[in-house]
PDBQT receptor file of N, H, CA, C and O in Angstrom, charges set to zero:
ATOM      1  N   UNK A   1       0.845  -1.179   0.000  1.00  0.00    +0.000 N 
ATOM      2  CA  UNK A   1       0.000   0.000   0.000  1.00  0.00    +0.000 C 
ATOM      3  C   UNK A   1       0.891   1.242   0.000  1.00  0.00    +0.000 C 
ATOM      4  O   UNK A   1       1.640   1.616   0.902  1.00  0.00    +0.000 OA
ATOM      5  N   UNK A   2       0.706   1.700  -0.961  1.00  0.00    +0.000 N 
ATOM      6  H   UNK A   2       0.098   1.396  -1.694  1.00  0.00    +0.000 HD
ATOM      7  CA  UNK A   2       1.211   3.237  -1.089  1.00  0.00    +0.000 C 
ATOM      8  C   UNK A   2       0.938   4.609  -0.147  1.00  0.00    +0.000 C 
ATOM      9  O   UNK A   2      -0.023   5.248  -0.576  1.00  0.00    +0.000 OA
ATOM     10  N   UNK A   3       1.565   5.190   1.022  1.00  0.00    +0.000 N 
ATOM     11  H   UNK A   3       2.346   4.671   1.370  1.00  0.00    +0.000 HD
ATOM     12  CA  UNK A   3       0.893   5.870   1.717  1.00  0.00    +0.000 C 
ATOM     13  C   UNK A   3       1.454   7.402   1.402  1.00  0.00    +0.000 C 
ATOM     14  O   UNK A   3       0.912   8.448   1.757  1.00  0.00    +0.000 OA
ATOM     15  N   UNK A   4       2.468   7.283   0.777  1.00  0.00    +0.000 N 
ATOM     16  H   UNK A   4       2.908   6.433   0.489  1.00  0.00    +0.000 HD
ATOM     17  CA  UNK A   4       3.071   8.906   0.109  1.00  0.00    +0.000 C 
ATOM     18  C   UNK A   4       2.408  10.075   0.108  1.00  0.00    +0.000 C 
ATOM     19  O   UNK A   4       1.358   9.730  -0.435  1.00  0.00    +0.000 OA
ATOM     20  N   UNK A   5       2.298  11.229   0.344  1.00  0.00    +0.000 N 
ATOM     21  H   UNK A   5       3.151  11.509   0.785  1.00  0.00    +0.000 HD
ATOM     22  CA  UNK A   5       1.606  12.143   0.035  1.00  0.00    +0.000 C 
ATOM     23  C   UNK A   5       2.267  12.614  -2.045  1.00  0.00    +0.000 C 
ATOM     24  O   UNK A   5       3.363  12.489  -2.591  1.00  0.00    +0.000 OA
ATOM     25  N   UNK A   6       1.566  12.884  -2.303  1.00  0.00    +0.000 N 
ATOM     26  H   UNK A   6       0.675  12.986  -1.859  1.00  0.00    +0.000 HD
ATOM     27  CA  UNK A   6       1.689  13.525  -3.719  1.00  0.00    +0.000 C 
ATOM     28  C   UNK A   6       2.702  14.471  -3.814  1.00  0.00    +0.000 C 
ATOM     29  O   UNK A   6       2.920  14.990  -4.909  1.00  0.00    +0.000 OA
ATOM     30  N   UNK A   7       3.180  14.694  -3.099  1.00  0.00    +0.000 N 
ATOM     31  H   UNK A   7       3.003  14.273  -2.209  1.00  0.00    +0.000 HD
ATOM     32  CA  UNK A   7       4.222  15.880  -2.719  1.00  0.00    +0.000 C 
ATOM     33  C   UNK A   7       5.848  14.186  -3.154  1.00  0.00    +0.000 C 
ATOM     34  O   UNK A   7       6.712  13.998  -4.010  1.00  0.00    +0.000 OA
ATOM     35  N   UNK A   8       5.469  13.653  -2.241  1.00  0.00    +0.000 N 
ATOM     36  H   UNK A   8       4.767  13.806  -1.546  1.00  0.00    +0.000 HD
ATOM     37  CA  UNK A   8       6.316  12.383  -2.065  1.00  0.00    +0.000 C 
ATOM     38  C   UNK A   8       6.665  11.441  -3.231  1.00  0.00    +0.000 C 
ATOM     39  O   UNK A   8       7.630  10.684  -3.338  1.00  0.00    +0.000 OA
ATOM     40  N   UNK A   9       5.636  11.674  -4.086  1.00  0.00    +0.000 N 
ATOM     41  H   UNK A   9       4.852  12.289  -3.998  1.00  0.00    +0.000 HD
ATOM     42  CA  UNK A   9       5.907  10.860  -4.962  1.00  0.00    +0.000 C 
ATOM     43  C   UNK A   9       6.380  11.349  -6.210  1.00  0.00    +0.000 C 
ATOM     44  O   UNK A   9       6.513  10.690  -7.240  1.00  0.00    +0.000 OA
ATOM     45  N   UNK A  10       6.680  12.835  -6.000  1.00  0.00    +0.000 N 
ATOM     46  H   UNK A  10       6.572  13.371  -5.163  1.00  0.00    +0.000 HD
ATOM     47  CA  UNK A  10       6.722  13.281  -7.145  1.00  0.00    +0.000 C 
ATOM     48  C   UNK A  10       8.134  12.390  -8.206  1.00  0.00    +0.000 C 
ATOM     49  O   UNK A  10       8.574  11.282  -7.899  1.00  0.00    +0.000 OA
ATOM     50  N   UNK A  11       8.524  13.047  -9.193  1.00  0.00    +0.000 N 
ATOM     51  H   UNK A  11       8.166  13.947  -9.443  1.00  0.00    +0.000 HD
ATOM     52  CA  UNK A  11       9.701  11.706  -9.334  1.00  0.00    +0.000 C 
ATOM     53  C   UNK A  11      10.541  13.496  -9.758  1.00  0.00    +0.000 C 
ATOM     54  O   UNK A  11      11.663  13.250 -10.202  1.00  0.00    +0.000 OA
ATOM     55  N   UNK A  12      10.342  14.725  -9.734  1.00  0.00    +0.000 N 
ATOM     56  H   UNK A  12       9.431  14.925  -9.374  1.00  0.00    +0.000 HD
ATOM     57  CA  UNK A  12      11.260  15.942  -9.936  1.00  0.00    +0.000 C 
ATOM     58  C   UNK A  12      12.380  15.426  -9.489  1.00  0.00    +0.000 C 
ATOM     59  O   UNK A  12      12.388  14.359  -8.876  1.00  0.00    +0.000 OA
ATOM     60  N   UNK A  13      13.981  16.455  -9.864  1.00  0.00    +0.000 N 
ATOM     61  H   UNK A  13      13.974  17.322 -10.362  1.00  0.00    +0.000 HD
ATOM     62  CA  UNK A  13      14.872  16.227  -9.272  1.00  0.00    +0.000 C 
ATOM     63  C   UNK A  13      14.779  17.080  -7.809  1.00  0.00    +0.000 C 
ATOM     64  O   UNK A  13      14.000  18.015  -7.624  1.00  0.00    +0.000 OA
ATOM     65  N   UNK A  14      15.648  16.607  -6.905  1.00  0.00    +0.000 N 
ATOM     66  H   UNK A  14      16.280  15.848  -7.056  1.00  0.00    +0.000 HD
ATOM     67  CA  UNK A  14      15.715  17.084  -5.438  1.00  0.00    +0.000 C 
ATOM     68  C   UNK A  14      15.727  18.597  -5.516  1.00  0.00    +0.000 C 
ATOM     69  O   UNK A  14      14.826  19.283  -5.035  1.00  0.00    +0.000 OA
ATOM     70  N   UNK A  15      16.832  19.110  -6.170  1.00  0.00    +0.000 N 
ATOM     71  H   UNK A  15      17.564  18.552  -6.560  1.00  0.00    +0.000 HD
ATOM     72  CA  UNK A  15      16.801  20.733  -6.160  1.00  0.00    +0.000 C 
ATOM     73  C   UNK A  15      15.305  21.570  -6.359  1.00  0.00    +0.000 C 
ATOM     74  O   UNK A  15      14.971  22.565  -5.715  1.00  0.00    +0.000 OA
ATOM     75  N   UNK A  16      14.396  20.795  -7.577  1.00  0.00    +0.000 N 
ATOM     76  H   UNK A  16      14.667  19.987  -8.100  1.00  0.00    +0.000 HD
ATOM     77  CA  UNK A  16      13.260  21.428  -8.005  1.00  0.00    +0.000 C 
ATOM     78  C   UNK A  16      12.133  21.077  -6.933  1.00  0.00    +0.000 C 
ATOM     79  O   UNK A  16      11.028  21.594  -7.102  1.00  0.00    +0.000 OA
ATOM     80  N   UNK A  17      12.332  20.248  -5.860  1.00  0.00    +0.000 N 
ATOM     81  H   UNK A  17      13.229  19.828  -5.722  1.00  0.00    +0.000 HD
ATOM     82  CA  UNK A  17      11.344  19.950  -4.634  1.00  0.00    +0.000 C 
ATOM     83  C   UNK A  17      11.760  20.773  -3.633  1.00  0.00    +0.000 C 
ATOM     84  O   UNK A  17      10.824  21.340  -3.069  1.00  0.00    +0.000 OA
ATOM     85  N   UNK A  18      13.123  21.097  -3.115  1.00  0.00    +0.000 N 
ATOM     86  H   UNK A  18      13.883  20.637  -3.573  1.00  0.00    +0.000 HD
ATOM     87  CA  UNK A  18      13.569  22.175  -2.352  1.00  0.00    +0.000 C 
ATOM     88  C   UNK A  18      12.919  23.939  -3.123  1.00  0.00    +0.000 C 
ATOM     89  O   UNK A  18      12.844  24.911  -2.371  1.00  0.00    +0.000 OA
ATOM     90  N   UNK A  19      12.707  24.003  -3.930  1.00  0.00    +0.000 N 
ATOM     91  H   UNK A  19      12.767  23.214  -4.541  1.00  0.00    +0.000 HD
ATOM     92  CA  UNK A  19      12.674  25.239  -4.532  1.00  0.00    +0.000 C 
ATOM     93  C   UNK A  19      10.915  25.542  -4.145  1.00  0.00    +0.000 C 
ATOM     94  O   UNK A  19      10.443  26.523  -3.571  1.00  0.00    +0.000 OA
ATOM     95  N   UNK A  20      10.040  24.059  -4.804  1.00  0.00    +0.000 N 
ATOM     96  H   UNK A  20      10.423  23.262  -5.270  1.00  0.00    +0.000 HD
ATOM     97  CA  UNK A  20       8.883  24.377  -4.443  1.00  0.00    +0.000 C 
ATOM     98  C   UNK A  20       8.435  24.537  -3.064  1.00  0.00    +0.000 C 
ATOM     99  O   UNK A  20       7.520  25.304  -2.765  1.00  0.00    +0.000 OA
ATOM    100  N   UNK A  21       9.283  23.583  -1.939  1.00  0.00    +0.000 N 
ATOM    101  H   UNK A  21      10.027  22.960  -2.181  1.00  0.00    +0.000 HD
ATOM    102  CA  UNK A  21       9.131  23.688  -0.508  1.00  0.00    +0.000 C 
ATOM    103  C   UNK A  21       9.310  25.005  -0.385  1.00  0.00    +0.000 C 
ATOM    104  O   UNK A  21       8.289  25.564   0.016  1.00  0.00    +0.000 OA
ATOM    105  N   UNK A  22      10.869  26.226  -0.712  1.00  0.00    +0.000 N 
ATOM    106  H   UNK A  22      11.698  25.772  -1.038  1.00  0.00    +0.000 HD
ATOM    107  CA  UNK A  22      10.765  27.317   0.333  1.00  0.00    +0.000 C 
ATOM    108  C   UNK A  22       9.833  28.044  -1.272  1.00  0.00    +0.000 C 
ATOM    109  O   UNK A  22      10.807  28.131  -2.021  1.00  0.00    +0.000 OA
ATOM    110  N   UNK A  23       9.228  28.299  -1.691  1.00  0.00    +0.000 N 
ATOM    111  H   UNK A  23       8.437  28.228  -1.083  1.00  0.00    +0.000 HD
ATOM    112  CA  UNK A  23       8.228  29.095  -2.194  1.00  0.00    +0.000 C 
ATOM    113  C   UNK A  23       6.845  28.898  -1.317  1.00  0.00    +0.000 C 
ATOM    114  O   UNK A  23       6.108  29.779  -0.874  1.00  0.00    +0.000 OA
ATOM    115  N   UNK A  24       6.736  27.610  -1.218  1.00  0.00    +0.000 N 
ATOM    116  H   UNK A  24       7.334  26.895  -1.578  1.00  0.00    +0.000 HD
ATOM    117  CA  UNK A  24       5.623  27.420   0.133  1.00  0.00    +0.000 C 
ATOM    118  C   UNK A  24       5.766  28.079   1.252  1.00  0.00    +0.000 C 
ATOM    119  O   UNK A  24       4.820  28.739   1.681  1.00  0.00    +0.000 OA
ATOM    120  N   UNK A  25       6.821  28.029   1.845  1.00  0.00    +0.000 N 
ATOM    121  H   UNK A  25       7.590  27.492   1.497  1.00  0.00    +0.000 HD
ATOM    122  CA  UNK A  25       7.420  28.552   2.918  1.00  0.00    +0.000 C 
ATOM    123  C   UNK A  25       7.099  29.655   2.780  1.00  0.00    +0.000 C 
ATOM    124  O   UNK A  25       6.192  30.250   3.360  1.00  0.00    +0.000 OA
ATOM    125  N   UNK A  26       7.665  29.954   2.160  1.00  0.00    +0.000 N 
ATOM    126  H   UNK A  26       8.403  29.471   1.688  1.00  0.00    +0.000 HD
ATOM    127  CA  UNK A  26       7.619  31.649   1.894  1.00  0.00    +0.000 C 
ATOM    128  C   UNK A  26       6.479  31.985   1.817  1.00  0.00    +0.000 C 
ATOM    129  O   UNK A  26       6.147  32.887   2.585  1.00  0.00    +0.000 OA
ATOM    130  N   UNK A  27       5.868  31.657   1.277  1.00  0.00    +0.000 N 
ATOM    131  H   UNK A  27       6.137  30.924   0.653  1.00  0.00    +0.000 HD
ATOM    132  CA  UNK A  27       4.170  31.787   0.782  1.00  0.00    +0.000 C 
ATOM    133  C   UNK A  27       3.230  31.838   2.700  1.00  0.00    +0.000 C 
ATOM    134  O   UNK A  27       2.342  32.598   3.085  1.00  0.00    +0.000 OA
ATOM    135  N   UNK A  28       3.844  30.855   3.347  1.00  0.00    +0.000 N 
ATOM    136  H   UNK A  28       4.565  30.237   3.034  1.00  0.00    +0.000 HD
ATOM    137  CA  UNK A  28       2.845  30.895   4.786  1.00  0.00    +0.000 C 
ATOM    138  C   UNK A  28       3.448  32.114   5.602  1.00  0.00    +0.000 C 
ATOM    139  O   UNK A  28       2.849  32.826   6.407  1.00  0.00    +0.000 OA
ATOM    140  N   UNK A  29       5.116  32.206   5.102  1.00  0.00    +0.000 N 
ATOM    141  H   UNK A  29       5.602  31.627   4.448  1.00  0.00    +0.000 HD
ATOM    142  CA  UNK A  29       5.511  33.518   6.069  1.00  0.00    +0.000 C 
ATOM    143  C   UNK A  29       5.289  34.501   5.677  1.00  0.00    +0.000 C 
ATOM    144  O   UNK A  29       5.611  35.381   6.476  1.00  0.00    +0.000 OA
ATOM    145  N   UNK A  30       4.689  35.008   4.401  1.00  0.00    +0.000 N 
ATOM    146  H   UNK A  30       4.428  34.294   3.751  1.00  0.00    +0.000 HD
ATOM    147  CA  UNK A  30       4.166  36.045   3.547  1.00  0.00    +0.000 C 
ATOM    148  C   UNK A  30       2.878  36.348   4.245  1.00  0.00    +0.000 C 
ATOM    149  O   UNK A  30       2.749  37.464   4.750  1.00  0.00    +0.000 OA
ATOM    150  N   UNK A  31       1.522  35.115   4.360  1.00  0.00    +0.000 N 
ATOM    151  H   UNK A  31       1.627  34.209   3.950  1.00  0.00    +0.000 HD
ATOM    152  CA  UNK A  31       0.107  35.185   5.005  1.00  0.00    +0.000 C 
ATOM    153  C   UNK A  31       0.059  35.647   6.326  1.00  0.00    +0.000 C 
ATOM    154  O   UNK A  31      -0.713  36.448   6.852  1.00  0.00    +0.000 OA
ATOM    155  N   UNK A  32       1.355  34.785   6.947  1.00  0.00    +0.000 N 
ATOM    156  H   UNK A  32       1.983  34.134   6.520  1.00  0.00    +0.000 HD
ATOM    157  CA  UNK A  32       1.272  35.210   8.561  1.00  0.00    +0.000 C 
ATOM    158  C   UNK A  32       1.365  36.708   8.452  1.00  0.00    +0.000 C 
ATOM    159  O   UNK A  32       0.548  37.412   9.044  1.00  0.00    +0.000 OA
ATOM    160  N   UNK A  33       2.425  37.276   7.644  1.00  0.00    +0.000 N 
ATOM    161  H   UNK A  33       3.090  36.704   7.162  1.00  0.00    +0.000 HD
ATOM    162  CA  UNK A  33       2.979  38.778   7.913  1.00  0.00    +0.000 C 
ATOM    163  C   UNK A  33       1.957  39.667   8.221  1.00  0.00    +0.000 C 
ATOM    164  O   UNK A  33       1.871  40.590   9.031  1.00  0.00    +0.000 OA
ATOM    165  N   UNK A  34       0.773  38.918   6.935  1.00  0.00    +0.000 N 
ATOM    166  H   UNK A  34       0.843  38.168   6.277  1.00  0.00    +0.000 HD
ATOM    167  CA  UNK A  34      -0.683  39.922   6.326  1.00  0.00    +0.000 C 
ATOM    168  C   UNK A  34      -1.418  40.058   7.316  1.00  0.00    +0.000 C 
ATOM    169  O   UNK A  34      -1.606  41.094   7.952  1.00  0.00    +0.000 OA
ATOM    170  N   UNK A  35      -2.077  38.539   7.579  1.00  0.00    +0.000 N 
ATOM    171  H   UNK A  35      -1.924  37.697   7.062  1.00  0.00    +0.000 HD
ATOM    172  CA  UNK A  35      -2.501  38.469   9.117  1.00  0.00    +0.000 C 
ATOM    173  C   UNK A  35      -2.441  39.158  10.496  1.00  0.00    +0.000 C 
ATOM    174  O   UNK A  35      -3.373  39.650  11.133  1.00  0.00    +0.000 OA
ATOM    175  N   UNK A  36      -0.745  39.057  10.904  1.00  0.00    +0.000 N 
ATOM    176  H   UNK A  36       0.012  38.657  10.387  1.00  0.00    +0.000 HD
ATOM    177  CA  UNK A  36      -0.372  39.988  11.700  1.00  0.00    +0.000 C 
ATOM    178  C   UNK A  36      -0.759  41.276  11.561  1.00  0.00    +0.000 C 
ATOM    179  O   UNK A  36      -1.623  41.677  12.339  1.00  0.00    +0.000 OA
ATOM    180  N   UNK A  37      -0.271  42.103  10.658  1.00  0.00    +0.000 N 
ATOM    181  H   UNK A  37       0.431  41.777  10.025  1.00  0.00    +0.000 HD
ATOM    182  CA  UNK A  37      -0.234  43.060  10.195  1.00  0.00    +0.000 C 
ATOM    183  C   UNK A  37      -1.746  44.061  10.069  1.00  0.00    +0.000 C 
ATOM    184  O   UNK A  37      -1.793  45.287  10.165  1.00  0.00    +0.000 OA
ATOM    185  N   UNK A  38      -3.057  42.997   9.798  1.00  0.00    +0.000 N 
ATOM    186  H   UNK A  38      -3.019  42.000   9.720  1.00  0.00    +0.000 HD
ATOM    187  CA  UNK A  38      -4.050  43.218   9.927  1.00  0.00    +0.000 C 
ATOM    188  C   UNK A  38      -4.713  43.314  11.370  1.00  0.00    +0.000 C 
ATOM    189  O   UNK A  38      -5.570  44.165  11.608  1.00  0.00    +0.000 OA
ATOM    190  N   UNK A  39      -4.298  42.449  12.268  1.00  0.00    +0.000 N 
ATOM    191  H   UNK A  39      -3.602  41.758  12.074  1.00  0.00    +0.000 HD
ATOM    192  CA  UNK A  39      -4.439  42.387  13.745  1.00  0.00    +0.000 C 
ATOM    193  C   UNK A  39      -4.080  43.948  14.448  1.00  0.00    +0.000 C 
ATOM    194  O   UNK A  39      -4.790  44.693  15.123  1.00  0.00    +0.000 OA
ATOM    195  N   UNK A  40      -2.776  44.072  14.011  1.00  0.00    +0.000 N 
ATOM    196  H   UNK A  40      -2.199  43.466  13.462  1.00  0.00    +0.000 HD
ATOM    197  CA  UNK A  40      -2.267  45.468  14.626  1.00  0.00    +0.000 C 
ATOM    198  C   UNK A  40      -3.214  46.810  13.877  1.00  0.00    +0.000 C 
ATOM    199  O   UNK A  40      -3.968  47.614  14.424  1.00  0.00    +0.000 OA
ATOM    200  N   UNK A  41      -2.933  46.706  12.826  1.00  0.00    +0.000 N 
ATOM    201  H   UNK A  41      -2.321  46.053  12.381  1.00  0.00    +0.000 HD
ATOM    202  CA  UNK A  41      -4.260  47.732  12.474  1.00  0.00    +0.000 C 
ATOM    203  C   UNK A  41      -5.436  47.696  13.200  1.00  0.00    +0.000 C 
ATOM    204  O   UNK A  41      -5.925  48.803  13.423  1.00  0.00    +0.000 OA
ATOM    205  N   UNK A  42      -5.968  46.828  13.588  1.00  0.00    +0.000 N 
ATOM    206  H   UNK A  42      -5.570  45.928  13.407  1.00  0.00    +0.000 HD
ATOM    207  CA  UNK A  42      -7.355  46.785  13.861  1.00  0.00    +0.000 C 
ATOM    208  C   UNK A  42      -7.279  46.984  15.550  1.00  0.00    +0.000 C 
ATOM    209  O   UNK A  42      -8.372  47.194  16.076  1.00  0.00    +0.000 OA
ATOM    210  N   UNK A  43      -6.311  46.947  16.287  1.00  0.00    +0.000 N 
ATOM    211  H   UNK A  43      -5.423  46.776  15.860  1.00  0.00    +0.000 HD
ATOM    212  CA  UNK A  43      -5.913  47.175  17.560  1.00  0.00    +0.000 C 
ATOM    213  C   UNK A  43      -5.518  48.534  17.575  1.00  0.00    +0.000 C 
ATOM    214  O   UNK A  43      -5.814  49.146  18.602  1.00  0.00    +0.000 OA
ATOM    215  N   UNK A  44      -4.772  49.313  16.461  1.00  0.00    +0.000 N 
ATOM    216  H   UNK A  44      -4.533  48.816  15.627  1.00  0.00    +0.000 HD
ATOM    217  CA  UNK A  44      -4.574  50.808  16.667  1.00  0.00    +0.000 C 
ATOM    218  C   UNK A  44      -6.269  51.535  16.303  1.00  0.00    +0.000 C 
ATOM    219  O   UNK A  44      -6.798  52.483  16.883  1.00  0.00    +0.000 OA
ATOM    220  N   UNK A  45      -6.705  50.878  15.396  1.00  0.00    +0.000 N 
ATOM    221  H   UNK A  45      -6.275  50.108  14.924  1.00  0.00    +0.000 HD
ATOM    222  CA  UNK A  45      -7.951  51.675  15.214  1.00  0.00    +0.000 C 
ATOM    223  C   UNK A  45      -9.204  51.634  16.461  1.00  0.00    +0.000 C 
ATOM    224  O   UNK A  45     -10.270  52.239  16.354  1.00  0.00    +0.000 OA
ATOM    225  N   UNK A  46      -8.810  50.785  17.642  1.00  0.00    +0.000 N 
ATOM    226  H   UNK A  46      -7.944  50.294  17.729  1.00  0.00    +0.000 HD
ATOM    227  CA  UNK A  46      -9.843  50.006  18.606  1.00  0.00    +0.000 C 
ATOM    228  C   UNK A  46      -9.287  51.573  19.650  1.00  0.00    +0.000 C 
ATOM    229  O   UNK A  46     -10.004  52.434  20.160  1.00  0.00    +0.000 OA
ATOM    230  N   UNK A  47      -7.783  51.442  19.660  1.00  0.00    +0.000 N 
ATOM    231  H   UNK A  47      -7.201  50.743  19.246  1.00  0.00    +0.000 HD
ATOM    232  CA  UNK A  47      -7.278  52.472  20.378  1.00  0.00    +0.000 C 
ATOM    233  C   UNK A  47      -7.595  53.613  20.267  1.00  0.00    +0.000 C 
ATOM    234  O   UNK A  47      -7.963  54.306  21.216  1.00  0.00    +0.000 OA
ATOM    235  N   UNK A  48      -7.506  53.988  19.121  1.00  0.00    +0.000 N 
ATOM    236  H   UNK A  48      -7.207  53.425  18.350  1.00  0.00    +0.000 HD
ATOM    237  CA  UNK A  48      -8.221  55.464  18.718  1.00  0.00    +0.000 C 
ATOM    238  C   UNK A  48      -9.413  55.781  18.750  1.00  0.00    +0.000 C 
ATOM    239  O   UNK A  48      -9.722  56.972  18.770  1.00  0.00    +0.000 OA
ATOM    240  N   UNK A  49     -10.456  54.683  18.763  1.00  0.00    +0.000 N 
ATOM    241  H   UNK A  49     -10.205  53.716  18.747  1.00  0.00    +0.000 HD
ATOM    242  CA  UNK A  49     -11.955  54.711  18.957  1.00  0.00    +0.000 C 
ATOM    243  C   UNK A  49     -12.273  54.794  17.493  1.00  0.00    +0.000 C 
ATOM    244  O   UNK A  49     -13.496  54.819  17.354  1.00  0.00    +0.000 OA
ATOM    245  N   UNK A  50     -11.498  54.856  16.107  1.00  0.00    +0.000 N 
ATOM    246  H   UNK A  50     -10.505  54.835  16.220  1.00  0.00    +0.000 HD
ATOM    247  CA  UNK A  50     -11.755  54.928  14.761  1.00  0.00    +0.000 C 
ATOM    248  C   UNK A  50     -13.585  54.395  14.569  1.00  0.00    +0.000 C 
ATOM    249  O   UNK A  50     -13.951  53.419  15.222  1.00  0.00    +0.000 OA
ATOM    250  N   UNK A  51     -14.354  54.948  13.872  1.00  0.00    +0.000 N 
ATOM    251  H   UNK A  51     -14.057  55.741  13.341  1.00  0.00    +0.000 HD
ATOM    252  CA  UNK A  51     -15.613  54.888  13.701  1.00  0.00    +0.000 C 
ATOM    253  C   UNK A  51     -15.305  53.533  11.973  1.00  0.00    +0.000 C 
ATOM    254  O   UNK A  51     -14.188  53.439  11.465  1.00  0.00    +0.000 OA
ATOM    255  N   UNK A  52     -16.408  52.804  11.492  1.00  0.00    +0.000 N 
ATOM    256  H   UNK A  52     -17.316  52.880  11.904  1.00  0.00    +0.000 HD
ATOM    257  CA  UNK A  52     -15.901  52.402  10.413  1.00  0.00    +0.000 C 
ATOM    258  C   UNK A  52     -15.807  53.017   9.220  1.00  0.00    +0.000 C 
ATOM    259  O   UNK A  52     -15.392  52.494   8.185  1.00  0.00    +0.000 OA
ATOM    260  N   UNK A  53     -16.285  54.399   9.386  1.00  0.00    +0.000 N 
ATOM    261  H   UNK A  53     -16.623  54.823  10.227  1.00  0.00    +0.000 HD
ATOM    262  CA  UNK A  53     -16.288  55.154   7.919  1.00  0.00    +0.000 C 
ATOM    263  C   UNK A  53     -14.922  55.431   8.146  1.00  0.00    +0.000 C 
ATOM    264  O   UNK A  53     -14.093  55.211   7.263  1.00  0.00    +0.000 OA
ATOM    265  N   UNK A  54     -14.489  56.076   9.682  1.00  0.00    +0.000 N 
ATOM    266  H   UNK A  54     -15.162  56.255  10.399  1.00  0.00    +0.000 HD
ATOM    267  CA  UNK A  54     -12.708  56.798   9.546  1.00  0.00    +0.000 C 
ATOM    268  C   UNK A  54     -11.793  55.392   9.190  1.00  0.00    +0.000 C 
ATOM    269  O   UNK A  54     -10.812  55.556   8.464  1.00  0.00    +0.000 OA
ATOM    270  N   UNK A  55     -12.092  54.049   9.675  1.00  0.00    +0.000 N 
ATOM    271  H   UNK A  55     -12.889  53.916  10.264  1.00  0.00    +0.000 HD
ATOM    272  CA  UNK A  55     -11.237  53.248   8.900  1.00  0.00    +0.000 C 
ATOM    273  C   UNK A  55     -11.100  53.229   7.834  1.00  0.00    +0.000 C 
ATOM    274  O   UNK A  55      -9.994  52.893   7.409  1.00  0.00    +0.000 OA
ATOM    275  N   UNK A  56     -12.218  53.602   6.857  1.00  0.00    +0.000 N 
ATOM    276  H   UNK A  56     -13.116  53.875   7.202  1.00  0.00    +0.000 HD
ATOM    277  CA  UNK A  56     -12.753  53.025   5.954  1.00  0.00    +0.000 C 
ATOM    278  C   UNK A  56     -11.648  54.544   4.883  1.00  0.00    +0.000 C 
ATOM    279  O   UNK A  56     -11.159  54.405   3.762  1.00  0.00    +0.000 OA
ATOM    280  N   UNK A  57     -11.596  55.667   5.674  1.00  0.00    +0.000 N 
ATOM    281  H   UNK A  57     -11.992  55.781   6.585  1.00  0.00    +0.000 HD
ATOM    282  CA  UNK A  57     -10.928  56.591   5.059  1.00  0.00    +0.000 C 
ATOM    283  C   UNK A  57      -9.527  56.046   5.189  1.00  0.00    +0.000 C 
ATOM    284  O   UNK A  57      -8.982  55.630   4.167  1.00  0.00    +0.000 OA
ATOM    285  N   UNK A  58      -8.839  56.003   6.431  1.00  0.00    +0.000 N 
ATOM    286  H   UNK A  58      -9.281  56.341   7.262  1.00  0.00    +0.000 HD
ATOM    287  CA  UNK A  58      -7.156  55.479   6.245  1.00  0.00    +0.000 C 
ATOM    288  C   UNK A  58      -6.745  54.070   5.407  1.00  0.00    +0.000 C 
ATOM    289  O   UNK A  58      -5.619  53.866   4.955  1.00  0.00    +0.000 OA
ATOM    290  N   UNK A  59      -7.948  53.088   5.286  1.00  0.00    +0.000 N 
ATOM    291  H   UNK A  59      -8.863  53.254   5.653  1.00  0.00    +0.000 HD
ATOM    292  CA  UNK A  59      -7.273  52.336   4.629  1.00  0.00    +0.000 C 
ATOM    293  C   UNK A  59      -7.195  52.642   3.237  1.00  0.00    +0.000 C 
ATOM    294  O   UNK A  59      -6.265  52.183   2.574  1.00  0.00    +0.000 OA
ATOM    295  N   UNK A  60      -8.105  53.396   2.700  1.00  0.00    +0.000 N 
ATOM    296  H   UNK A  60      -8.861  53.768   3.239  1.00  0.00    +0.000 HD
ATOM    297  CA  UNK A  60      -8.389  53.763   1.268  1.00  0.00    +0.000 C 
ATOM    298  C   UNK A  60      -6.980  54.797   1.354  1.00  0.00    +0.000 C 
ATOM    299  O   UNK A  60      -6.111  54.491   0.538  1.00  0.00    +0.000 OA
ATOM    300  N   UNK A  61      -6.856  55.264   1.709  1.00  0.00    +0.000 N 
ATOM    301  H   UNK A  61      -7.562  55.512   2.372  1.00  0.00    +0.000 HD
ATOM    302  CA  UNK A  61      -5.264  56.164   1.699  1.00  0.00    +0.000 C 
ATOM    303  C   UNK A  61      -4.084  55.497   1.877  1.00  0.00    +0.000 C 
ATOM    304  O   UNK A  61      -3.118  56.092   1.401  1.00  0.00    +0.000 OA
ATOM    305  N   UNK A  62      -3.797  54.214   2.532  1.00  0.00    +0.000 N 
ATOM    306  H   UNK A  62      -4.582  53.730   2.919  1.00  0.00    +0.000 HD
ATOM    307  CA  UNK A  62      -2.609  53.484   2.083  1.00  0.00    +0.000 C 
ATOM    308  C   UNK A  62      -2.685  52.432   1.337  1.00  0.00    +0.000 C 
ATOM    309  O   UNK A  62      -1.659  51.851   0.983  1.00  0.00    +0.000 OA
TER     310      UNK A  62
């Protein structure tokens, strides 16, 4: 029984499976950044008491 993930079985050479791994990589440490990044916004705007139209103005400006 074959239990491989598709990732596993590919038959690429090694270099071209390392390349797609850190593009993945990169790809989840890219989402986290966004994520984060969205958290803190939404914690400075909680701070300021921002209404959703005044969010709605600063984000349209950056």
């Amino acid at each position: 029984m074959d239990t491989a993930g598709p990732v596993e079985r590919l038959t690429a050479p090694d270099d071209a499976k390392r390349a797609v791994e850190a593009l993945v990589e990169r790809y989840a440490s890219q989402a986290d950044y966004y994520a984060t990044d969205r958290q803190i916004d939404r914690l400075v705007y909680d701070l300021y008491g921002l209404t959703d139209e005044e969010i709605a103005i600063v984000e349209e400006a950056t």
